[in-house]
N, C-alpha and C positions, 0 to 999 in steps of 0.2 A: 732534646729537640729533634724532631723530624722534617725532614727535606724532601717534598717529593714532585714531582710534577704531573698534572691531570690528565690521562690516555684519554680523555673527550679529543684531544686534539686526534685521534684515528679512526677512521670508518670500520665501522664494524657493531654490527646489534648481536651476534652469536657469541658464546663461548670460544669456540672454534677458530673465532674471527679473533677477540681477543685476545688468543694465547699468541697467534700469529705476529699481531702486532706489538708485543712485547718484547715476543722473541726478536724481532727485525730490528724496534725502533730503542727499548726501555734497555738491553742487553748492550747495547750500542753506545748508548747514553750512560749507562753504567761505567763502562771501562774508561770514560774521560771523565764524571765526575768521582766515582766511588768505587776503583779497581781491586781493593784489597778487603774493603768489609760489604754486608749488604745494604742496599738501595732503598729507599721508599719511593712507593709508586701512590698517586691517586687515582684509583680505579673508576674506571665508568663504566658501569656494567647497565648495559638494555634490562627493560622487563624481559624480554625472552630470558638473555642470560641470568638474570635475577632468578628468574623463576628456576630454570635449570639447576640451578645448584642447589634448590629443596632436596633432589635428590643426594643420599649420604656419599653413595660411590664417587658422584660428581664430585661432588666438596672436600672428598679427601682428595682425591684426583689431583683438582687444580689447586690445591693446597700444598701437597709434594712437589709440585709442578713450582712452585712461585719459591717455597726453597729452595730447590734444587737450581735456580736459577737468582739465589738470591734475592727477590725482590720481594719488599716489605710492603702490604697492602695496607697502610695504618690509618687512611682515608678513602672514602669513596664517594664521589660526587653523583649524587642521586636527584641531580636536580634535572636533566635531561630521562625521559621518560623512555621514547623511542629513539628513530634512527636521530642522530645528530647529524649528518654529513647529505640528506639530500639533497635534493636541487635546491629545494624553498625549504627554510625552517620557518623563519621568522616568527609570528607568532605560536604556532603549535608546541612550541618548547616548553609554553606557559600549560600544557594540558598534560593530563589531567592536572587538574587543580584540587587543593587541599579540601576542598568542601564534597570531592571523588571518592567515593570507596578504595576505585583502582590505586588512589596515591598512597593510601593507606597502605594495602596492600603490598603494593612495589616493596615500597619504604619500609613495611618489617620483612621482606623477604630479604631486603638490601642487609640488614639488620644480622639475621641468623645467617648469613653469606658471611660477615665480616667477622662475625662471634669464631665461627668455623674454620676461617681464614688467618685471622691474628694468631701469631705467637703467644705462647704463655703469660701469661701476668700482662701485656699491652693492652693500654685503651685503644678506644678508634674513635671516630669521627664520622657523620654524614652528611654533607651539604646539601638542601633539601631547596625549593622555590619559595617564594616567598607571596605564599596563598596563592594568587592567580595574577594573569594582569587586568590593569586597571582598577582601583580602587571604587572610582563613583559608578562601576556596574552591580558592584558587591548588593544583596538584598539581606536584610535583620537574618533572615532563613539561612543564607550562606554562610554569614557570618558565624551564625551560632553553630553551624554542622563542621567549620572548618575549626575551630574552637574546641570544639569536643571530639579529634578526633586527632589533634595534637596531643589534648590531655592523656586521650587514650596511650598516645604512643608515650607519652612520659611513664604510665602505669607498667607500662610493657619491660620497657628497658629500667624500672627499677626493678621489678620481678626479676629480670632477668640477670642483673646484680645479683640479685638477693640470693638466688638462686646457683649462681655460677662463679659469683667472684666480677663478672667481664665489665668494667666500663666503658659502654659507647654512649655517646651523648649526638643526636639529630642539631642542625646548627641552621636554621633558617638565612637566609642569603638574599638581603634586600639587593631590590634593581630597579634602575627608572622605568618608572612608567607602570610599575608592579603594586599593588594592593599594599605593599611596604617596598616604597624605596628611598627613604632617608631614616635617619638614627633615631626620631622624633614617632615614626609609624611603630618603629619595633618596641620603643620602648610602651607605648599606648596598647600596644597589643597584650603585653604582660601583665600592665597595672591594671586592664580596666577588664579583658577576654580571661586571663589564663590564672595568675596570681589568686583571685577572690574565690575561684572555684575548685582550686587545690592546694594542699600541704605545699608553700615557697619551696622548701629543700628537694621535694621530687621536682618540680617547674623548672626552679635553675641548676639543677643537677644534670638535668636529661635533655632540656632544648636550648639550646644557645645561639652564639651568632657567627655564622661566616660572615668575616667581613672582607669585601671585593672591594679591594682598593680602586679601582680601574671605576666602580661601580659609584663608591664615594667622591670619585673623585669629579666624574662627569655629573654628580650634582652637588659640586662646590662645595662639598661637605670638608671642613680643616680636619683631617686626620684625628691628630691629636683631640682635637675637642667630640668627636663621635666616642671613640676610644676613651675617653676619660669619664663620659655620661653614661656610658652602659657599666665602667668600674664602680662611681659612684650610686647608683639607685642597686646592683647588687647583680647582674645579667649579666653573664659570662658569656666572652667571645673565645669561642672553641676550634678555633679556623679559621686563618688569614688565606684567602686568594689571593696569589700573591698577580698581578697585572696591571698593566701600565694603556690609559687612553691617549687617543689624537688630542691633541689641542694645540690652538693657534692662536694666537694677540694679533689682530690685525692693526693692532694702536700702535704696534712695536714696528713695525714695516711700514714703507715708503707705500704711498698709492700705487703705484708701479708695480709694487711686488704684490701687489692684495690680490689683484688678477690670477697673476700665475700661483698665488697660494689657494684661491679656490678651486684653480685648477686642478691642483695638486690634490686637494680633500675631495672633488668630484671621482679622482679614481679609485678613493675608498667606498665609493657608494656603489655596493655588491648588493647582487638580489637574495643571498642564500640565508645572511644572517639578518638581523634588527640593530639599525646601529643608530640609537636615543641620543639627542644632539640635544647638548643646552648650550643655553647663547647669556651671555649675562653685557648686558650695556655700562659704557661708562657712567649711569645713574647709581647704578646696582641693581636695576631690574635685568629679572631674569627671563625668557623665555625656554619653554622646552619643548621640541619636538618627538614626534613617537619615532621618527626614522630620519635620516640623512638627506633625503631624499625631500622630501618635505621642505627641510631646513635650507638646500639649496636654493628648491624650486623658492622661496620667499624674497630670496636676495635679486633687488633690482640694480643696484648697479654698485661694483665687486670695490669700485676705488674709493667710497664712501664709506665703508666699513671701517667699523673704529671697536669692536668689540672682541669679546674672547669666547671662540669655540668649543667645546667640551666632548669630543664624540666618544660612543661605545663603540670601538673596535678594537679589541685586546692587539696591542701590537709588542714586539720582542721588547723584553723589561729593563735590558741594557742600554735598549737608545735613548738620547736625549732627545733627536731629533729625526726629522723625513725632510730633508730637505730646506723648504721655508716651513714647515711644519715644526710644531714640539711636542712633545709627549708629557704623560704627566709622570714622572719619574721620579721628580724632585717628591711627589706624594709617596711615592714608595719610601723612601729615605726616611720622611717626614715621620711614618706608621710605622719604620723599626724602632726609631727610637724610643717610640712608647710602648712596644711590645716586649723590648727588651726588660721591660720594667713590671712585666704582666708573668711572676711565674708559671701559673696556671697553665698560659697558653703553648701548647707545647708545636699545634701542626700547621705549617705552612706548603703550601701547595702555589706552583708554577701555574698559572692558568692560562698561557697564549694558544685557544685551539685554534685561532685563524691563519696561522703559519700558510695553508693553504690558499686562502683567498684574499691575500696581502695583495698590492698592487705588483708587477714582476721585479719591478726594480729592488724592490726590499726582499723578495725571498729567496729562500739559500739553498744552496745546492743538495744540500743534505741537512735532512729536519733532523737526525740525531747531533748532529754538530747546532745544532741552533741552540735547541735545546739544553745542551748540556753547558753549552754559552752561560744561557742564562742561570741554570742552577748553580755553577760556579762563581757568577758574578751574585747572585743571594747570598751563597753561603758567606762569602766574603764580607759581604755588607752588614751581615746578622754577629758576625764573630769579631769582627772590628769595633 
């Protein structure tokens, strides 16, 4: 089993930039969680720096480099394309999209970076987007280019078995609001786009699933029961993001407190990221919003609220709570349990990149202590 946490949480699109912030933050993180043997990292490497390490000299370079300091690259999160950390992301995260050459691209450069990277005999992993956003934009044209160009990448990474010994397996990563963001899209993707047009053992060999907890969880999806549907029809989850969302029971709080808990959720509505809100009513209807913001602006009056909030904002995987706020935590707990039962799946990755744009009261003086917080309270929970 491997433990590692996602450097999306650090600005930086260069080579250059990343070794820096390894050096600062993951070297840091190491000596509190894993002082005596080496570390796993999940790397986020830009297209720029993807690309850079076509070159051999580079790859050995930063190869010796990640030895020499211990750290194990044994996932790489290839689902952010460019800069992660500007002013505005929001949607552009979603670009290039699978129906792109450019994603293509990226994603076998990401590919022979990681072949070059990994130690001997280790698989790898790469968390990829999940087609584009928005599903009902999607045209038959797109659909069938982004189809055919996953297959493609299955073709690839079995040659590249075939040819090398190396398993990496690409692990598609539903999100709300995404072309696939519950268990139900990815599996339809398989059975009807990708299965009928190739040999199964190359299909579920080479593309699998990151499952983002944080992600299942802000649509209501029960862990276990996602988890159990992808074991049974035969789709292997190759990658757990390990991440914990907002969430609130406004049913559970006095009218009194409903006020100041919206309060509290308004200072998570940050401009830089997308943070997809679903609301589900004491009915069991559900609504969803494509932003925070949105989901705010709807609420007419704060004391009448009697529902439960669900937002996307990766917050530290340790808390239960923010305050009047709760987090979905108890889902992380919920998805060890069935993981542990999943030998196959070997890589879990830490995914809080928002450390930064936390409201101030929750963040912490030092992101390698945060961090290493939480890798320490995983490992614990996965070995118990």
């Amino acid at each position: 089993m491997q433990i590692g946490y996602c450097t999306n949480v650090h600005a930086g699109p260069d080579l250059e930039t990343t070794r820096a912030n390894l050096l600062q933050y993951a070297s840091n993180v190491k000596q509190q969680f894993s002082p005596e043997t080496p570390m796993g990292v999940g790397l986020w490497l830009a297209a720029p720096a993807a690309a850079s390490l076509r070159d051999p000299v580079q790859l050995a370079t930063f190869r010796d480099w990640l030895a020499q300091h211990e750290l194990v690259p044994f996932t790489l999160n290839g689902f952010p394309y460019g800069d992660f950390h500007t002013e505005i992301v929001k949607h552009r995260v979603y670009k290039p999209t699978w129906f792109d050459s450019n994603r293509l691209t990226y994603t076998t450069n990401l590919i022979n970076a990681l072949h070059g990277l990994l130690p001997e005999g280790m698989e790898g992993s790469i968390s990829t987007l999940p087609i584009a956003w928005d599903r009902k934009s999607m045209t038959p044209q797109q659909w069938i280019k982004a189809s055919q160009q996953l297959l493609q990448l299955c073709r690839y990474l079995h040659q590249l078995e075939q040819e090398t010994g190396r398993l990496i397996y690409v692990c598609l990563e539903p999100e709300p609001g995404c072309v696939l963001d519950v268990a139900k899209d990815m599996i339809d993707l398989f059975h009807e786009r990708l299965l009928p047009f190739e040999d199964e053992n190359i299909v579920t060999r080479y593309l699998r699933i990151c499952h983002d907890i944080c992600h299942s969880a802000v649509m209501f999806e029960p862990q276990a029961d996602v988890l159990q549907r992808y074991r049974t029809l035969g789709i292997r989850v190759g990658k757990v993001q390990i991440s914990s969302a907002v969430r609130v029971d406004f049913n559970s709080i006095t009218p009194e407190q409903r006020s100041q808990a919206l309060e509290q959720l308004a200072s998570f509505n940050e401009p830089r990221y997308l943070h997809q809100t679903s609301i589900r009513e004491p009915s069991g209807e559900t609504r969803f919003y494509e932003d925070l913001s949105l989901a705010l602006d709807a609420v007419k009056q704060a004391r009448d609220l009697n529902s439960i909030w669900s937002v996307h904002f990766h917050v530290p995987v340790y808390l239960e709570s923010l305050g009047l706020l709760g987090t979905s935590r108890s889902d992380i707990l919920r998805c060890f349990e069935v993981c542990k039962s999943m030998p196959d799946l070997q890589h879990y990755e830490v995914e809080t990149y928002a450390w930064n744009v936390l409201p101030k009261e929750h963040q912490v003086d030092n992101l390698a202590d945060g961090i290493a917080r939480e890798m320490n309270w995983v490992r614990e929970q996965l070995t118990s």
